[in-house]
C-alpha positions in Angstrom: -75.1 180.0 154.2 -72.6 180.7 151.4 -69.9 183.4 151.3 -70.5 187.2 150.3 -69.8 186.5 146.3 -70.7 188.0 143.3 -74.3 186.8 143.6 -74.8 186.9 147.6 -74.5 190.4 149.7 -75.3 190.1 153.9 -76.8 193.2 155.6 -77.5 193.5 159.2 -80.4 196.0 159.0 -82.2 197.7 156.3 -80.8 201.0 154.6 -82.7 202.7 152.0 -79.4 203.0 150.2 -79.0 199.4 149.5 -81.4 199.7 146.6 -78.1 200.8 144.4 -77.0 196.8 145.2 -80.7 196.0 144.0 -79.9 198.1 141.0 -76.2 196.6 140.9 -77.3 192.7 141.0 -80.5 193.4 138.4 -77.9 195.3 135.7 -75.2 192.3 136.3 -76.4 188.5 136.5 -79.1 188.7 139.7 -78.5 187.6 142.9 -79.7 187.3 146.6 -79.3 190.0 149.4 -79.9 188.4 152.8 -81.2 191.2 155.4 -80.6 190.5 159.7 -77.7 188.4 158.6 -74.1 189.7 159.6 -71.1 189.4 157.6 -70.1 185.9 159.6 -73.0 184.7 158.0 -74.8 184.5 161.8 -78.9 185.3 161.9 -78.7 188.3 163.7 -83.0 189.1 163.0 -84.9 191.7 162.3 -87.4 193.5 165.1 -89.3 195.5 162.2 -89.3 192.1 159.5 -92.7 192.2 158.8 -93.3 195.9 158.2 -90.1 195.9 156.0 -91.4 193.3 153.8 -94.3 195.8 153.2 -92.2 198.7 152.4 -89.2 197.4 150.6 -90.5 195.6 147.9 -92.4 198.9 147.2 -89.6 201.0 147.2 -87.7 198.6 144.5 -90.7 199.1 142.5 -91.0 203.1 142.6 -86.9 203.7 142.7 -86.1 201.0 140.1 -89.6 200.4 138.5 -89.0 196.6 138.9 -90.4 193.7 140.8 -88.0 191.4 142.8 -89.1 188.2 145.4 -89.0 189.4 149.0 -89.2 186.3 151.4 -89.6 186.2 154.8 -87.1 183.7 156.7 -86.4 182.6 159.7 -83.9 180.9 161.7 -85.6 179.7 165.6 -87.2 182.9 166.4 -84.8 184.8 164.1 -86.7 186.1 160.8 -84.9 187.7 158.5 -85.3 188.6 154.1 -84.2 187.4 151.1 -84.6 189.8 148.4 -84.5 187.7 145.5 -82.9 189.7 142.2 -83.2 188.2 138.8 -80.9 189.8 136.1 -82.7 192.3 134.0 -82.7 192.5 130.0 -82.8 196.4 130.4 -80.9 198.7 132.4 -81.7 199.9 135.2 -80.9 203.4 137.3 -81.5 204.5 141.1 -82.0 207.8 140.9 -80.6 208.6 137.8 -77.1 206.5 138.3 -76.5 202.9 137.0 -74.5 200.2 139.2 -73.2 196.8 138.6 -72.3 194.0 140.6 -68.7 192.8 139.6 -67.0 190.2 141.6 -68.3 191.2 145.5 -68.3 195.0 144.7 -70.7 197.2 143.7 -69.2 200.1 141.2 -71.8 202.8 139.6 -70.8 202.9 135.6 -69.8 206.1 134.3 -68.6 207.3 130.6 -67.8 204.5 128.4 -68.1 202.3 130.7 -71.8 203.0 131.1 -72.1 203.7 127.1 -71.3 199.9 126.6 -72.8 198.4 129.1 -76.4 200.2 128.1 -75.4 199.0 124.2 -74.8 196.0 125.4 -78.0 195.6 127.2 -80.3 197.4 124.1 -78.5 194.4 122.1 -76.0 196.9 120.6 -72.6 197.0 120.0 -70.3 199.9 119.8 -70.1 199.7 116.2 -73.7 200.5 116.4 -73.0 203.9 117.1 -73.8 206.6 113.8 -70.8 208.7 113.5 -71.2 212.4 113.6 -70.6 214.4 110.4 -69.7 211.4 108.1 -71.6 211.4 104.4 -72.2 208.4 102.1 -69.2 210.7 99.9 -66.6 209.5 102.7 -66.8 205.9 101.9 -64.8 204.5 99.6 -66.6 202.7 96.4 -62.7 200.5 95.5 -63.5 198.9 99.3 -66.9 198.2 98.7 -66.2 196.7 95.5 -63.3 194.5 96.8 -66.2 193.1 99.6 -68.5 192.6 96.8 -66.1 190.6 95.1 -64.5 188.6 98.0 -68.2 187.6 99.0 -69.2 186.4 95.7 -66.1 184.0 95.4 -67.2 183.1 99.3 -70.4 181.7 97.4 -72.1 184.3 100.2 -73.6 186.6 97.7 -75.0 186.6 94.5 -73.4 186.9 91.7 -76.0 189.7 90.7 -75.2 192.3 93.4 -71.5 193.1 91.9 -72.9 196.0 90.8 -75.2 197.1 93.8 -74.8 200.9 94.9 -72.7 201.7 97.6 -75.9 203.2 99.5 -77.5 199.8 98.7 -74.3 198.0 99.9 -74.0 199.8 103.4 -78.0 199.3 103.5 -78.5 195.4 103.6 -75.1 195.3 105.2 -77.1 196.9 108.4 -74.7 199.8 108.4 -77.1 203.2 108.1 -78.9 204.2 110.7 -83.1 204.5 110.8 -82.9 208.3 110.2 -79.8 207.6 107.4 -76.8 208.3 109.5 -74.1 206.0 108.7 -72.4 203.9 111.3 -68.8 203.5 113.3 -68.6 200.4 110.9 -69.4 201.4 107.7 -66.3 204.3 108.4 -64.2 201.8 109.8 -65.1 199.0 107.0 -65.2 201.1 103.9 -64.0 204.5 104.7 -61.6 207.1 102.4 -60.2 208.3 105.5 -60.7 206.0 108.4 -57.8 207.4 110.5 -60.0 211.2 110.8 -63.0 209.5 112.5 -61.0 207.0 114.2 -57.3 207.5 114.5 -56.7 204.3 116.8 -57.8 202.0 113.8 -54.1 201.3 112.8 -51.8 198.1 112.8 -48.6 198.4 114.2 -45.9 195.6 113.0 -42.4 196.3 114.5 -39.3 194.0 114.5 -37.0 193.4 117.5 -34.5 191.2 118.0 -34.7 190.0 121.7 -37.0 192.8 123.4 -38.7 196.0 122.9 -35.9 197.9 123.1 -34.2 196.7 120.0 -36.4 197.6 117.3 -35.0 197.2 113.9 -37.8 198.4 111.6 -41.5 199.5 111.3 -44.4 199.6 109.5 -48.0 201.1 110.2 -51.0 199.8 108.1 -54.2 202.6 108.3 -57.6 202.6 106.0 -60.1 200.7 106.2 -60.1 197.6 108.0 -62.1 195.2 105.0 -58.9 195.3 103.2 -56.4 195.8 106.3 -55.8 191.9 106.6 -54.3 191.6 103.3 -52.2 195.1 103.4 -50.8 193.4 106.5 -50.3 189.8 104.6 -48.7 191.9 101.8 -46.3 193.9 104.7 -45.3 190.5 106.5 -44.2 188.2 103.1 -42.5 190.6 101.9 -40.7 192.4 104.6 -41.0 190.5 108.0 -41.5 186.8 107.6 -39.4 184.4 105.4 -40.5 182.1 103.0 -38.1 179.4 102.0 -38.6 177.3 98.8 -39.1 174.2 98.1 -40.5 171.7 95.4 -43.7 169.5 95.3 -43.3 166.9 92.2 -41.9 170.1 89.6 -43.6 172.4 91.5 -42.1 175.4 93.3 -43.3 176.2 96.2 -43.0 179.6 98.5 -44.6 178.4 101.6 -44.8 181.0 104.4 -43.0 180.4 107.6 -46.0 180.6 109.5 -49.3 178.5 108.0 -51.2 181.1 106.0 -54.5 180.4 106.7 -54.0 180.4 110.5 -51.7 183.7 110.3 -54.6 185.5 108.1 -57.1 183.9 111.0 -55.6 185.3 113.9 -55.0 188.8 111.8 -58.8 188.8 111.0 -59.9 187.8 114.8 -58.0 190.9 116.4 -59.1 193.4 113.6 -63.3 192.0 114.1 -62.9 192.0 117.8 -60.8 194.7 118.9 -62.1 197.5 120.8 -62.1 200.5 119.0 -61.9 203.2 122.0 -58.2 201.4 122.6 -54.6 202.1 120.9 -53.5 200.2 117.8 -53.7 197.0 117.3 -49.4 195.9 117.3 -47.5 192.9 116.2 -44.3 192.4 117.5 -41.6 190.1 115.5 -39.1 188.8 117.8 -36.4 186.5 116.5 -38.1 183.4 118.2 -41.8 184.6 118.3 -44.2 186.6 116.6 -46.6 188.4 119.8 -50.3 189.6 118.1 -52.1 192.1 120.7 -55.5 194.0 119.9 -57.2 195.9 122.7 -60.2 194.5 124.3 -60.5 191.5 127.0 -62.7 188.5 126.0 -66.3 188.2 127.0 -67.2 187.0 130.2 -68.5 183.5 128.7 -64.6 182.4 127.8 -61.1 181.8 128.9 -58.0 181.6 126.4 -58.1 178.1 127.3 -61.7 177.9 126.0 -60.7 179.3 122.5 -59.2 176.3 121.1 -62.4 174.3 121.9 -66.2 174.0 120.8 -67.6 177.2 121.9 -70.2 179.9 120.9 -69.6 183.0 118.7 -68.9 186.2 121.1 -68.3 189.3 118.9 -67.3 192.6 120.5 -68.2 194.4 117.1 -71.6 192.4 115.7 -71.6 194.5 112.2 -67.8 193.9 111.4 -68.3 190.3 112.5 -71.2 190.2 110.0 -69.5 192.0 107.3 -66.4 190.0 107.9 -68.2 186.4 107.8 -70.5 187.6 104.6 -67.2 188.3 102.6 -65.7 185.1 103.9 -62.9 186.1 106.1 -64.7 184.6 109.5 -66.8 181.8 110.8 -70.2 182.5 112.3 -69.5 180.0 114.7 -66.8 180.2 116.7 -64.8 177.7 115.1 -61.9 180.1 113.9 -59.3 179.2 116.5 -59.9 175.3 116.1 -58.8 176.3 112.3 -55.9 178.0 113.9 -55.2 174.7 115.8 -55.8 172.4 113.1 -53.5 174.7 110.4 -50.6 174.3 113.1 -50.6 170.8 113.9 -50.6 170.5 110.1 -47.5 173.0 110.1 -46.4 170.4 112.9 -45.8 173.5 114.7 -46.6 174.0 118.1 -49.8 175.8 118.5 -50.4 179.8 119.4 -50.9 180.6 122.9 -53.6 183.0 124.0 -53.5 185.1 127.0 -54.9 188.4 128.2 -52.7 191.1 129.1 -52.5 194.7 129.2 -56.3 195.0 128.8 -56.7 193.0 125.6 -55.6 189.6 123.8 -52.4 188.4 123.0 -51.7 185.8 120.2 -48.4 184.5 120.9 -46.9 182.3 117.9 -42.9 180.0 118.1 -41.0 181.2 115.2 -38.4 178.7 113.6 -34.8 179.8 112.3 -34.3 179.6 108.6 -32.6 176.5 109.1 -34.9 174.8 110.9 -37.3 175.4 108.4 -35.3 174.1 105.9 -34.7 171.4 107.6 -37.8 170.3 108.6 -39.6 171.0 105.3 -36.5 170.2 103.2 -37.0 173.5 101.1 -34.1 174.2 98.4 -32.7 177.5 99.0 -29.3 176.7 96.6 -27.0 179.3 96.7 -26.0 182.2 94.3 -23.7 179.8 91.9 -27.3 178.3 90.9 -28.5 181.7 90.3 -29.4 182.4 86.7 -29.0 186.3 85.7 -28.3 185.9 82.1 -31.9 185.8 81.2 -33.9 188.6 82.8 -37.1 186.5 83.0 -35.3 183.8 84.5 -33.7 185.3 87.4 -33.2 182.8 90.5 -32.6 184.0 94.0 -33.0 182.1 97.0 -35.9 183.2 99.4 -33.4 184.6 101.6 -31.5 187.0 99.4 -35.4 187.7 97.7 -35.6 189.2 101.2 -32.6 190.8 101.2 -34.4 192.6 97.7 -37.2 193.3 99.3 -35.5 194.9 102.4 -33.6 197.2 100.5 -36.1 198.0 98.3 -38.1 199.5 101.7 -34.9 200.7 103.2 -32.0 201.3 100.5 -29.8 202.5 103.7 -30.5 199.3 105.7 -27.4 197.8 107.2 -25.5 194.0 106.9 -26.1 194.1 110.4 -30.0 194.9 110.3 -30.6 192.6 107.1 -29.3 190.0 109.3 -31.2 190.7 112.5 -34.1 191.0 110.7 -33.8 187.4 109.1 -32.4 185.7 111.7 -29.3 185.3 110.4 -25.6 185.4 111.0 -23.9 188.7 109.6 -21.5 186.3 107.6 -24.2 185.0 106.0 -25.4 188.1 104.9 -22.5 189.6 103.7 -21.8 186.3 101.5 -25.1 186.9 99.9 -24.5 190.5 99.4 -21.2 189.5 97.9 -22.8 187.1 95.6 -25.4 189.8 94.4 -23.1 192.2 93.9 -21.1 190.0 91.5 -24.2 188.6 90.1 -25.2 192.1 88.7 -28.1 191.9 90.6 -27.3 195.4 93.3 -24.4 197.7 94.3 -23.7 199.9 97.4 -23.0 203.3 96.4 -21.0 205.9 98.6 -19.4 204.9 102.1 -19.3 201.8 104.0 -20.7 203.4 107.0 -23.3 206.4 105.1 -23.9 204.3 101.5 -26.8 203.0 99.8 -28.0 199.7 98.0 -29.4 199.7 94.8 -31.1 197.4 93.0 -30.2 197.5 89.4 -32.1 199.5 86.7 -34.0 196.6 85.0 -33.9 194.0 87.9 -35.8 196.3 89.9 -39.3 196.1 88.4 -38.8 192.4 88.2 -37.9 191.7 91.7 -39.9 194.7 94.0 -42.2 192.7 95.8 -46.0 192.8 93.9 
């Protein structure tokens, strides 16, 4: 006989009260309970083995209402039972109480523990759920209109339905309930104000340089979570990441530091499959890594090994997966990390890892140093004496001191020190840039060294605040 496992239990005797591991086997993936069999896996037998194969499977039909194979064994002049327990597409309760078999434990489900498990098993997701209180007025018509249109360029709408009504919209979208209530994902998806219904639907980006307890500088995206993706895009370019130039032919270039498509990917994967009943989804920028975390393990089906392989579609969330795919942000198919993978190895970067930690998914991606990437994608950065200023439409900075605009344009206070912590850089460095701005035209520091501010200059400004 095999070991006590997830799918095998030994009992000695019988004990009314072992219908709860019937229940716990039926709710989880079946299994096989072996009765006159000790926990050495020695046929101990059973004096009373015919009468209890009378009376037990008819107590498993009127405590569970279900009907399991009960087999009479027998081992010399041993007999013992197998109850037999297929998994069941419903739930099932013993006496009002629900229990699962997880690993070689029996635990009774409770809270949301038990609210997901019976979705799951109705074929229902969390985002399923109508949300108390919330009117078709709560949902904003601007992110409805910016699905419409990102699903039409996708080719995975007509061209027709740009002007569909919002009720229409959240309709065929599978987002109203039967009796017309509207669901978690229509508030999450298209809401005015997503963060009253759900105040966890947030993205956390913070930069550090070596660990969490050097941060330099935050940001937290809220609203809805159709146009989160690019709100975080926007954040990162223009405040977090660096992105050298370079030239194709006569053609400039600003290519991120991390491949785009992969980046937006892995930003679209933790907003469609994050658990909602979980903090913030956070992304931490270190000075050698970027670390992506949502909340929520993967299914049971897959490892993080199996995510960069041929595998089936899994989503937490089914409606936000659905909306997501129809407007093009998502495969149906499982096949987004294998972009991931494919985008990096194009990068010539080494890939993401994927672990699970801290109850959901991590996304761990290498950062390069400026120089590195210059090096390796040979990008022309110049310096200052190529800068043009004369002409205002002309104006030439290197990417570096474009994010030295951009920095101060979010922090006017910001330090040398922090500008150069947060690109990677050498304070020297930073202070030569500086220098050459200042001379340029291009800012000034007003008041003390130590309490002063940067400015950019009335009439640059406009031109070079990040879009």
């Amino acid at each position: 006989m095999l070991s006590e496992s997830q799918n095998i239990e030994y009992k000695e005797s019988w004990r009314d009260e072992y219908l709860k591991w019937i229940c716990g086997f039926a709710n989880a993936h079946g299994g096989h309970i072996y009765i006159g069999v000790n926990d050495n896996k020695e046929v101990i037998g059973l004096p009373d083995a015919k009468k209890l194969m009378e009376d037990i499977p008819n107590k498993i039909v009127n405590y569970l209402g279900i009907v399991e194979d009960v087999n009479l064994l027998a081992e010399g002049d041993k007999e013992y039972i197998e109850i037999d327990v297929a998994p069941s597409n419903m739930p099932i309760a013993y006496k009002g109480t629900y229990h699962y078999r997880s690993g070689s434990t029996k635990q009774e489900l409770k809270g949301l523990a038990l609210q997901q498990f019976v979705m799951k098993k109705m074929g229902q997701s969390w985002d399923d759920i109508p949300v108390l209180g919330a009117k078709i007025t709560d949902i904003d018509r601007n992110a409805i209109n910016y699905f419409l249109q990102c699903s039409i360029k996708a080719g995975r709408m007509d061209e027709e339905e740009a002007n569909t009504s919002t009720e229409n919209v959240l309709r065929n979208l599978g987002l109203v309930t039967s009796n017309g209530e509207l669901k978690n994902a229509a508030i999450l998806l298209f809401g005015k104000h997503v963060g009253q219904f759900f105040p966890s639907a947030t993205f956390k980006i913070g930069r550090f340089h070596t660990d969490e307890s050097d941060l330099i500088v935050q940001d937290v995206i809220e609203g809805n979570i159709i146009q989160m993706a690019s709100r975080v895009l926007d954040t990162l370019r223009t405040k977090y990441l660096l992105s050298p130039i370079h030239y194709e032919g006569l053609q400039r270039v600003e290519q991120l530091e991390v491949p785009e498509k992969a980046l937006r990917e892995l930003i679209y994967n933790s907003i469609a499959h994050k658990d909602y009943s979980g903090p913030a989804i956070q992304m931490r920028i270190y000075d050698r890594s970027i670390e992506l975390w949502n909340y929520g393990l993967l299914p049971k089906e897959l490892t993080p090994a199996d995510l960069l392989k041929k595998h089936s579609s899994y989503p937490r969330n089914h409606n936000i997966a659905t909306v997501f795919y129809k407007a093009g942000f998502v495969e149906s198919w499982g096949r987004g990390y294998k972009k991931i993978a494919e985008e990096f190895e194009h990068a010539k970067m080494p890939l993401p890892t994927i672990e699970e930690t801290g109850g959901g998914v991590m996304a761990i991606i290498q950062r390069e140093t400026m120089d590195e990437v210059i090096a390796k994608r040979g990008a022309n950065v110049g310096d200052m004496s190529e800068t043009n200023v004369g002409d205002m439409s002309e104006i030439k900075l290197t990417a570096r001191q474009r994010l030295i605009v951009a920095i101060i344009h979010s922090n006017p206070s910001v330090s040398a020190k922090q500008m150069s912590e947060i690109l990677s850089v050498t304070s020297r460095t930073i202070e030569r840039d500086l220098s050459a701005m200042q001379k340029a035209g291009i800012i000034r520091h007003e008041g003390t060294d130590n309490a002063g501010v940067w400015v950019v200059l009335e009439g640059l400004s406009s031109m070079l605040k990040p879009k």
